[in-house]
C-alpha positions in Angstrom: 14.2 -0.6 9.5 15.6 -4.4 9.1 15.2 -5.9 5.9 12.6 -8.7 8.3 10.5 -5.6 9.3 10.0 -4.1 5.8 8.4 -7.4 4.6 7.1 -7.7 7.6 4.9 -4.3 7.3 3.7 -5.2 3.6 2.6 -8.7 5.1 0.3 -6.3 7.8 -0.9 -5.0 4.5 -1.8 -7.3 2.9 -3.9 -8.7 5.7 -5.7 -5.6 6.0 -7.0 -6.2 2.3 -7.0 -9.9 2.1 -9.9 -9.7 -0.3 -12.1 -6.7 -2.7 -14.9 -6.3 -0.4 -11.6 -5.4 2.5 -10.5 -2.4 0.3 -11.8 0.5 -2.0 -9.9 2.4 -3.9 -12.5 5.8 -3.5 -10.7 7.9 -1.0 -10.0 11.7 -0.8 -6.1 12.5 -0.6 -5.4 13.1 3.1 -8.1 11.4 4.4 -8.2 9.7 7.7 -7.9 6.2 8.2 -10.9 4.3 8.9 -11.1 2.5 11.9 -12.9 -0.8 10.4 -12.7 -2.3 7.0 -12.8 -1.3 3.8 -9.3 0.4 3.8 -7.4 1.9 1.0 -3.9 0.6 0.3 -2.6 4.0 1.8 -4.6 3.4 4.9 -3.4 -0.2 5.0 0.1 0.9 4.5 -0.1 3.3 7.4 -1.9 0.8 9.2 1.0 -1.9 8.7 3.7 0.2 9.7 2.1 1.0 12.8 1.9 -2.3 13.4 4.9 -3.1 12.8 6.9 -0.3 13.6 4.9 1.6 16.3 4.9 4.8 13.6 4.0 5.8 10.0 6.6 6.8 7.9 5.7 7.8 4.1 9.3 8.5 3.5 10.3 4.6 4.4 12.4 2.1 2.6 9.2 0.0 1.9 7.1 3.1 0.5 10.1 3.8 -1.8 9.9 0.3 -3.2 6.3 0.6 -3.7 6.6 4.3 -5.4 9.0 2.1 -7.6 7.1 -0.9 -8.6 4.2 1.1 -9.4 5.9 3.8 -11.4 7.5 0.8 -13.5 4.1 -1.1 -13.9 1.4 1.7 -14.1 2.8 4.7 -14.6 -0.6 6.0 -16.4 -2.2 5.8 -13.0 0.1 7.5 -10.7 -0.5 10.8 -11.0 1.6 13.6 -8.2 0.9 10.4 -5.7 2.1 7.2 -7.0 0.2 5.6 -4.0 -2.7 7.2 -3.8 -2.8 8.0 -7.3 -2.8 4.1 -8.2 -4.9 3.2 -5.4 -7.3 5.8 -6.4 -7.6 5.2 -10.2 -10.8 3.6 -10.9 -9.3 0.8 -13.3 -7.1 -0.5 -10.3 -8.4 -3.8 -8.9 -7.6 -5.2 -5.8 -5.4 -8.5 -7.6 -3.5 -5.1 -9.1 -3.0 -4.1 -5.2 -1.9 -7.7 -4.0 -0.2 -7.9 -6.6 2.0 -4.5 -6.4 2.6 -5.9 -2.7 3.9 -9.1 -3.2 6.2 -7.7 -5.8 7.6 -5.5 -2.8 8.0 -8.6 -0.5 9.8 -10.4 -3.2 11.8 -7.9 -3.6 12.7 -7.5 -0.1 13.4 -11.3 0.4 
């Protein structure tokens, strides 16, 4: 994966939740993506590097990063899962989300 395609996947993202009403943070672990709107940032993670990518890797550069950024920044809400733990917690908003993503793209820059 190019350096161009990791920020490219977290820009898919991030248009897959452009705003609070596009995600929700109630999800089950393992659960399926949805097919329309409101996705979870793990659903919009998978979604992106599908897009992307034409697979899902949970293992990628870009989901390091992420597992990284949130460990540093909330660890209290990561549980097992950083991911889906922080996506799941019921204080994360969705500015927390953006945020945790454009972190990653800077970083990637």
């Amino acid at each position: 994966m190019t350096q161009t395609q990791k920020v490219q996947v977290l820009l898919e993202t991030l248009k897959l939740i452009p705003t609070p009403h596009q995600w929700r943070h109630d999800v089950s672990f393992d659960e399926a993506c949805t097919v329309e709107p409101p996705y979870t940032l793990s659903c919009a993670l998978e979604k992106g590097h599908i897009a992307v990518m034409g697979s899902y890797d949970n293992r990628s550069s870009v989901m390091n990063r992420l597992r990284i950024i949130i460990y540093v920044n909330y660890l209290w809400r990561t549980g097992i899962h950083p991911i889906y733990g922080f996506g799941k917690h019921s204080k994360t908003t969705h500015a927390e989300v953006v945020g945790v993503l454009q972190k990653a793209i800077k970083k990637k820059k």
